[in-house]
C-alpha positions as CSV (number, residue, x, y, z in Angstrom):
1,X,-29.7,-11.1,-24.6
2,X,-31.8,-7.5,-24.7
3,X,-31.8,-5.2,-27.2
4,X,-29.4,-2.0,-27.1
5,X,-32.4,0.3,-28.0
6,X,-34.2,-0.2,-24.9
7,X,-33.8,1.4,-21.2
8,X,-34.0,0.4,-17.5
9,X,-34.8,2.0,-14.4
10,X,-31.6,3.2,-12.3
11,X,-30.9,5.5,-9.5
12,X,-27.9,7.8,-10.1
13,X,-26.5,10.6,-8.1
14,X,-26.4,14.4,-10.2
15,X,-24.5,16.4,-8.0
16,X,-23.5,16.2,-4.4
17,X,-25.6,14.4,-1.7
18,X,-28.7,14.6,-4.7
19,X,-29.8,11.2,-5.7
20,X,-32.6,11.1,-9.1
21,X,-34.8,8.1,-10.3
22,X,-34.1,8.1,-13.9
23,X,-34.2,5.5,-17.0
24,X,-30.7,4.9,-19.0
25,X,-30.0,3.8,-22.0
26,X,-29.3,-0.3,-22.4
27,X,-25.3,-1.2,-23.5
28,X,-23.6,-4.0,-24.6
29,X,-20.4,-5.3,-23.0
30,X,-16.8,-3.8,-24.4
31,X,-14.1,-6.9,-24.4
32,X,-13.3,-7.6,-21.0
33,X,-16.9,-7.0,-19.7
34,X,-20.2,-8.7,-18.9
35,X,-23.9,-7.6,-19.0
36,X,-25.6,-8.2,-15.8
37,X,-29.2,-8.4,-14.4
38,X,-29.1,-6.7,-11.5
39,X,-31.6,-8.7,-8.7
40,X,-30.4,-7.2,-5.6
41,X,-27.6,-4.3,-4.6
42,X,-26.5,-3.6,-1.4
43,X,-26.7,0.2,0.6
44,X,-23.4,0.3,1.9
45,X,-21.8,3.3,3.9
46,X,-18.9,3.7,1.4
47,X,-21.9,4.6,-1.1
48,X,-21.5,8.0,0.3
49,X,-17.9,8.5,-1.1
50,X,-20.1,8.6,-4.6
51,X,-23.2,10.4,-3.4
52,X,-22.0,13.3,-1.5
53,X,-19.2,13.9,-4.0
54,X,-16.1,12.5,-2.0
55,X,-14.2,11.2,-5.0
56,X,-13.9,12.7,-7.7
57,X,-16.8,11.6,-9.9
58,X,-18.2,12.5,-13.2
59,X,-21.5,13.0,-13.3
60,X,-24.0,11.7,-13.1
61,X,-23.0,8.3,-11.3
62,X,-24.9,5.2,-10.2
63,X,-23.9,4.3,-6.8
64,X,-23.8,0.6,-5.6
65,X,-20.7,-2.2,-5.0
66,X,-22.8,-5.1,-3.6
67,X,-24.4,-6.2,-6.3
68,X,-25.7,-9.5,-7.4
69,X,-27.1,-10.5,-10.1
70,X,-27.4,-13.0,-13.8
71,X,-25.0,-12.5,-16.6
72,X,-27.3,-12.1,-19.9
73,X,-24.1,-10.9,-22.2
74,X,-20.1,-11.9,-22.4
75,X,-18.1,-9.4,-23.5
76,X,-15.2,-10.8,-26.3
77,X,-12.2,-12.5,-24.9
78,X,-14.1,-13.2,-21.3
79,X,-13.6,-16.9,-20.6
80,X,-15.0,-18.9,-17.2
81,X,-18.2,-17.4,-17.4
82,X,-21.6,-18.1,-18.7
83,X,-24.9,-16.4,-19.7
84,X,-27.6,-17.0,-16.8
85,X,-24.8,-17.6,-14.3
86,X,-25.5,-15.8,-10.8
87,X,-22.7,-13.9,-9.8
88,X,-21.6,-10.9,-7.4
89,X,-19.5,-7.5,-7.7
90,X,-18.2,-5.8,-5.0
91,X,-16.4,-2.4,-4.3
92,X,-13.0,-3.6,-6.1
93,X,-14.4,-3.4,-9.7
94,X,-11.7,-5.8,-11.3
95,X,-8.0,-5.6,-11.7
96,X,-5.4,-5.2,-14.2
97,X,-3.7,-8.6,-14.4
98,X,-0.5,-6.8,-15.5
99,X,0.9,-4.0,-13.3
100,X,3.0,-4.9,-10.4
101,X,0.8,-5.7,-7.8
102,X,-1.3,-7.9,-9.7
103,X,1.8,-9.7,-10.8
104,X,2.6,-10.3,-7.2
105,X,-0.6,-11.9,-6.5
106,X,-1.9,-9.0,-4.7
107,X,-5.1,-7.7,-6.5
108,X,-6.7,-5.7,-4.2
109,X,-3.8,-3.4,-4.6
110,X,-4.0,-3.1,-8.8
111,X,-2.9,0.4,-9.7
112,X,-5.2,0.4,-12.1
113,X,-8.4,-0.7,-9.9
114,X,-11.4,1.2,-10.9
115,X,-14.2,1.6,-8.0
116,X,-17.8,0.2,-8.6
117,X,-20.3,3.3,-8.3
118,X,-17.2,5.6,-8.3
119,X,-15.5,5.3,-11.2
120,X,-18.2,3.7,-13.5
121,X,-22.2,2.6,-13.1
122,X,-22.8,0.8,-10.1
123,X,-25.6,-1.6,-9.0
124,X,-28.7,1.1,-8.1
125,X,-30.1,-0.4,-11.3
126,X,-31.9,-3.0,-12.8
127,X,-28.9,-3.7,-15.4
128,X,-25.2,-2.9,-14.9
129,X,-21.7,-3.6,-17.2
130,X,-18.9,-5.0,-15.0
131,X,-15.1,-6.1,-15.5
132,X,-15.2,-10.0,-15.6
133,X,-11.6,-10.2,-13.4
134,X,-14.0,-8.8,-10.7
135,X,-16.5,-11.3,-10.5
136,X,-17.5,-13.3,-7.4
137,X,-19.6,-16.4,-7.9
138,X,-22.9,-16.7,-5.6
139,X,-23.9,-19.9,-4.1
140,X,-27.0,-21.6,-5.6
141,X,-28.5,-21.8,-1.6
142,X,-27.9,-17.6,-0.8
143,X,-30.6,-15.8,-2.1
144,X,-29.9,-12.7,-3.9
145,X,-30.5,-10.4,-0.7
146,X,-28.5,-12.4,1.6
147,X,-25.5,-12.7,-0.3
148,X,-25.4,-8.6,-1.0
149,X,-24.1,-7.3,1.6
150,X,-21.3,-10.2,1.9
151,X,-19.5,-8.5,-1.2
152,X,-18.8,-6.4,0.3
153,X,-19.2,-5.8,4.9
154,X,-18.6,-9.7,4.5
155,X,-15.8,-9.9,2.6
156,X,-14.1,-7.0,4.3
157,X,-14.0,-8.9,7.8
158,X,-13.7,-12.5,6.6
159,X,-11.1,-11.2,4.6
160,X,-9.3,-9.4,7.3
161,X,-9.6,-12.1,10.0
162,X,-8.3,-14.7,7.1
163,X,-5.2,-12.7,6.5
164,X,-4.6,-11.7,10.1
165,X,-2.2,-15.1,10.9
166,X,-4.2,-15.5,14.7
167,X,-5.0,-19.2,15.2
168,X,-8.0,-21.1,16.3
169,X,-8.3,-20.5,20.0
170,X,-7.2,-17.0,19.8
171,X,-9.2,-14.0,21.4
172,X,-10.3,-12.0,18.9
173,X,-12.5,-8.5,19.9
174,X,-14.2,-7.2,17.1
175,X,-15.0,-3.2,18.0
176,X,-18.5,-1.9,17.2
177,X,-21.0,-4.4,16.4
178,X,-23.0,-2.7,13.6
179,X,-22.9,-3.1,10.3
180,X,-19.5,-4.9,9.8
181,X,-19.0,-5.5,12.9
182,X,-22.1,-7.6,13.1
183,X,-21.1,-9.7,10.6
184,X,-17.3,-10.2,11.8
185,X,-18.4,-11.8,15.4
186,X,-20.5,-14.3,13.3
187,X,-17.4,-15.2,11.5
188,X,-14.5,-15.2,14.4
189,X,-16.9,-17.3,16.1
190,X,-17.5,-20.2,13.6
191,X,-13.8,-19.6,12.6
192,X,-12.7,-20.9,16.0
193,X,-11.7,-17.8,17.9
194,X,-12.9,-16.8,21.3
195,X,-14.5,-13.7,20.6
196,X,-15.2,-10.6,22.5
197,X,-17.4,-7.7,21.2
198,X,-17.1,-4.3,22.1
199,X,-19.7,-1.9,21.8
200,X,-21.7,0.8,23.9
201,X,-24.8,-0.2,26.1
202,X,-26.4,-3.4,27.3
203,X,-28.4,-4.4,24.6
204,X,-25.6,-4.3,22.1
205,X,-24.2,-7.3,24.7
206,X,-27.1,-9.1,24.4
207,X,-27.5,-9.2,20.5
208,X,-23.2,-9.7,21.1
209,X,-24.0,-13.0,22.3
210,X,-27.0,-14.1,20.7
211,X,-24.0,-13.6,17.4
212,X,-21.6,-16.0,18.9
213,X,-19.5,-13.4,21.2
214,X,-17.9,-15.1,24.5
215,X,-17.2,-11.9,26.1
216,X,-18.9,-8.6,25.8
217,X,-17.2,-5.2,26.5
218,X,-19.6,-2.0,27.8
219,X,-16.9,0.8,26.8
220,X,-19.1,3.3,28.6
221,X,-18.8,1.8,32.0
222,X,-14.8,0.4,31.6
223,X,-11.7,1.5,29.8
224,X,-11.5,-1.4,26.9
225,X,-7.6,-1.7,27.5
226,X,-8.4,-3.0,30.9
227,X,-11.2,-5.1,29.9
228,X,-9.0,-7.0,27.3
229,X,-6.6,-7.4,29.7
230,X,-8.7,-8.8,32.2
231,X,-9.7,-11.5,29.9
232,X,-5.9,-12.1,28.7
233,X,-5.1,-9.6,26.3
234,X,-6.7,-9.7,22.7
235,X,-4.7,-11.8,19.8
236,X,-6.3,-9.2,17.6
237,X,-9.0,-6.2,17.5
238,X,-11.1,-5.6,14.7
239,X,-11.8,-2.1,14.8
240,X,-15.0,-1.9,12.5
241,X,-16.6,1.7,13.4
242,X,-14.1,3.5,15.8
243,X,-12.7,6.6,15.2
244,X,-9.2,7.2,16.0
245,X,-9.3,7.4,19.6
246,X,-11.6,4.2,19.9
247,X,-8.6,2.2,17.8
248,X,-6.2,4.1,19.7
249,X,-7.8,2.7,23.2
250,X,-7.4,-0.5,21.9
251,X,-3.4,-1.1,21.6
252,X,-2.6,-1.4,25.3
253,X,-5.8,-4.2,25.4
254,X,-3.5,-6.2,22.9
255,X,-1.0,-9.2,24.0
256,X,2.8,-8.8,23.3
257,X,2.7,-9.2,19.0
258,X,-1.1,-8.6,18.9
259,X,-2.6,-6.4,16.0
260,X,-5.5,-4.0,16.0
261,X,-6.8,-4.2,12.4
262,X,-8.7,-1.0,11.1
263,X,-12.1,-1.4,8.8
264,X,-13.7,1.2,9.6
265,X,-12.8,5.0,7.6
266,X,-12.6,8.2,10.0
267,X,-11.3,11.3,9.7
268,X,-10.3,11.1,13.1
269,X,-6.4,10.4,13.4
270,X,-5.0,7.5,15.1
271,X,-2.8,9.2,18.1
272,X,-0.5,6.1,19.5
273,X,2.2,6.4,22.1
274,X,5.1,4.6,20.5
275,X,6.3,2.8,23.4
276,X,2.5,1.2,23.5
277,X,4.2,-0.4,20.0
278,X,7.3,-1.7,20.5
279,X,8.0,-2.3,23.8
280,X,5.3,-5.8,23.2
281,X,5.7,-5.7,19.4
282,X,2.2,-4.4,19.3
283,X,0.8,-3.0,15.7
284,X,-1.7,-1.5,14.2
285,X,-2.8,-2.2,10.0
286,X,-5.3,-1.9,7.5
287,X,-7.3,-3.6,5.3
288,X,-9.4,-2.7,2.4
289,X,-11.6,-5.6,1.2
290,X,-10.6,-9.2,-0.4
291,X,-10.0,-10.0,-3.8
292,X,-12.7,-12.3,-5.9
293,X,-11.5,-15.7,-4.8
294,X,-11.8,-14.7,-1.1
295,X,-15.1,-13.5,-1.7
296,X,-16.0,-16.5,-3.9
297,X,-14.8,-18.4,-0.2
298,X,-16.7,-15.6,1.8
299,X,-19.9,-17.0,0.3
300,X,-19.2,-20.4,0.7
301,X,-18.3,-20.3,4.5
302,X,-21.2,-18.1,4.7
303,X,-23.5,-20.7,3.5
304,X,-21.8,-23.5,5.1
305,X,-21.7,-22.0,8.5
306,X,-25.4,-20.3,8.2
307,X,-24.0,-17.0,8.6
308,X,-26.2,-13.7,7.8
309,X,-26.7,-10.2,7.9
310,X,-29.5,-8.3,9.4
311,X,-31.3,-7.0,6.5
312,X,-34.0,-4.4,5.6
313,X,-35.1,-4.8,2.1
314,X,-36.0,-1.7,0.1
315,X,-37.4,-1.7,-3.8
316,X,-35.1,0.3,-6.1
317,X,-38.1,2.8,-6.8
318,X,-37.1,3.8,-2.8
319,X,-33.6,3.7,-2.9
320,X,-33.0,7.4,-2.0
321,X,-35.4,6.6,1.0
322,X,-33.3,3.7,1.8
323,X,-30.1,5.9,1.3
324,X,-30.9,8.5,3.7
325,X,-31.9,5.9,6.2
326,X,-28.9,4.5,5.8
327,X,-27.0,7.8,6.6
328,X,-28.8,8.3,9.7
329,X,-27.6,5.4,11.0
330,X,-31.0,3.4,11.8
331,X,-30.6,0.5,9.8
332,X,-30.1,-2.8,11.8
333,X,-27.8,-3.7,10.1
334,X,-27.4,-3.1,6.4
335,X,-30.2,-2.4,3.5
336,X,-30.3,-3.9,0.2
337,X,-32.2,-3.1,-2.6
338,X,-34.5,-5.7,-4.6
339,X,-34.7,-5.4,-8.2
């Protein structure tokens, strides 16, 4: 256990898109709430929401939602964790147990949900507090880097493909094959889907395949709607970094009943003839991220399966530099900063 009086190094955002190297004071766990050691935190796209000011924050905020990390102190009443236990927080910061939702089993949808690195101190920070219902626990053979950006680009497609109801043998196209969509071929693959990726250029097919794909699909050189057709019609899309129209293009590519699942957060609406819908019981959904026990399984298949992300590895001291290359979109695929 460390002492309250002393400080830790932290990055934390002070007004909109302006990001500041500063030290904060140490806490101590409210009831409910663990003390963690942050060794590694994820730069992940939704990070922006916090930076640039697109929530509602208070100021100033430490961004950060794939974090990993030891517990040093347990907060009163938390039970099924211990001090010096390696464990993981992700965008979902921990639910209620109480309201509605949670009592239907659905706690990604808590009403009273707070956001890591939105609504309190995320993990840009050598120590953070988190909820202990919002715990996920690592795998003793991930390493701290490698399991970061599971908690939360991991557990976003694992989660959706788990919850989609296609079956093994199914064609699954995953749409953009970048930073969640890299991961999500990796996993429709070892799940036992025939996968086809869908991306622009020829050397996004050839990395495609070297991550499991069957099928790759140029969408500058042929309508994707065709393409899917050609190959039988997709069970499912995972639309992972399309805007509306890229989702939109992919509906007619479905089979009667298929789904287009949308990850991926654009402005751009989602225009859709309605007889594209119903006429082969087509649909399109959402999905937000997983709750902890499916990121608890994330980590395990991950491990079991061997599967990754492409990582650049940044110290915290250079997390505004990793930020900003991050925005720019020239990470391949996702940064994570080591403590």
């Amino acid at each position: 256990m460390t002492d309250n009086t002393e400080s830790y190094l932290a990055v934390q955002a002070v007004s909109p898109g302006k990001l500041e190297l500063t030290r904060k004071q140490m806490q101590a766990p409210r009831p409910g709430y663990v003390r963690i050691k942050v060794e590694a935190c994820g730069v992940c796209h939704s990070d922006a929401a916090t930076v640039e000011g697109a929530f509602p924050i208070a100021w100033p905020r430490v961004p950060g939602h794939e974090v990993v990390g030891k517990i040093d102190w347990i907060g009163e009443g938390v039970e099924g964790w211990s001090v010096g236990q390696r464990v993981g927080v992700g965008f979902l910061a921990g639910s209620c147990g109480h309201c509605a939702e949670c009592r239907s089993g659905h706690l990604v949808n808590c009403t009273n949900q707070e956001f890591t690195g939105v609504h309190h101190d995320g993990g840009y920070a050598e120590w953070m507090i988190a909820k202990a219902s919002g715990l996920m626990s690592i795998p003793d053979d991930l390493t701290d880097v490698e399991a970061a950006p599971l908690l939360c680009a991991g557990l976003t497609t694992f989660s959706a493909l788990r919850n989609s109801g296609v079956k093994a043998g199914d064609l699954v196209a995953v749409v953009g094959i970048g930073g969640l969509g890299h991961l999500a071929v990796q996993y429709a693959r070892s799940m036992g889907y025939e996968v086809a990726a869908i991306g622009r250029g020829a050397a996004v097919g050839e990395l495609a395949k070297q991550l499991g794909a069957h099928h790759y699909i140029d969408s500058t050189i042929e309508p994707v709607d065709q393409a899917l057709q050609k190959i039988g019609g997709a069970d499912l899309v995972l639309a992972t970094a399309s805007g509306g129209k890229g989702v939109a293009d992919t509906v007619k590519g479905l089979k009667p009943r298929g789904k287009t699942i949308v990850l991926g957060a654009t402005p751009e609406p989602i225009e859709l003839a309605s007889g594209d819908l119903f006429f082969k019981e087509r649909s399109v959904a959402g999905a937000l991220t997983g709750d902890p026990a499916t990121g608890d399984t994330t980590l395990r298949f991950s491990s079991l399966f061997g599967i990754s992300a492409m990582i650049e590895e940044f110290p915290l001291e250079r997390a505004v530099e990793a930020y900003q290359k991050m925005m720019h979109g020239r990470p391949r695929f996702r940064i994570v900063l080591k403590m």
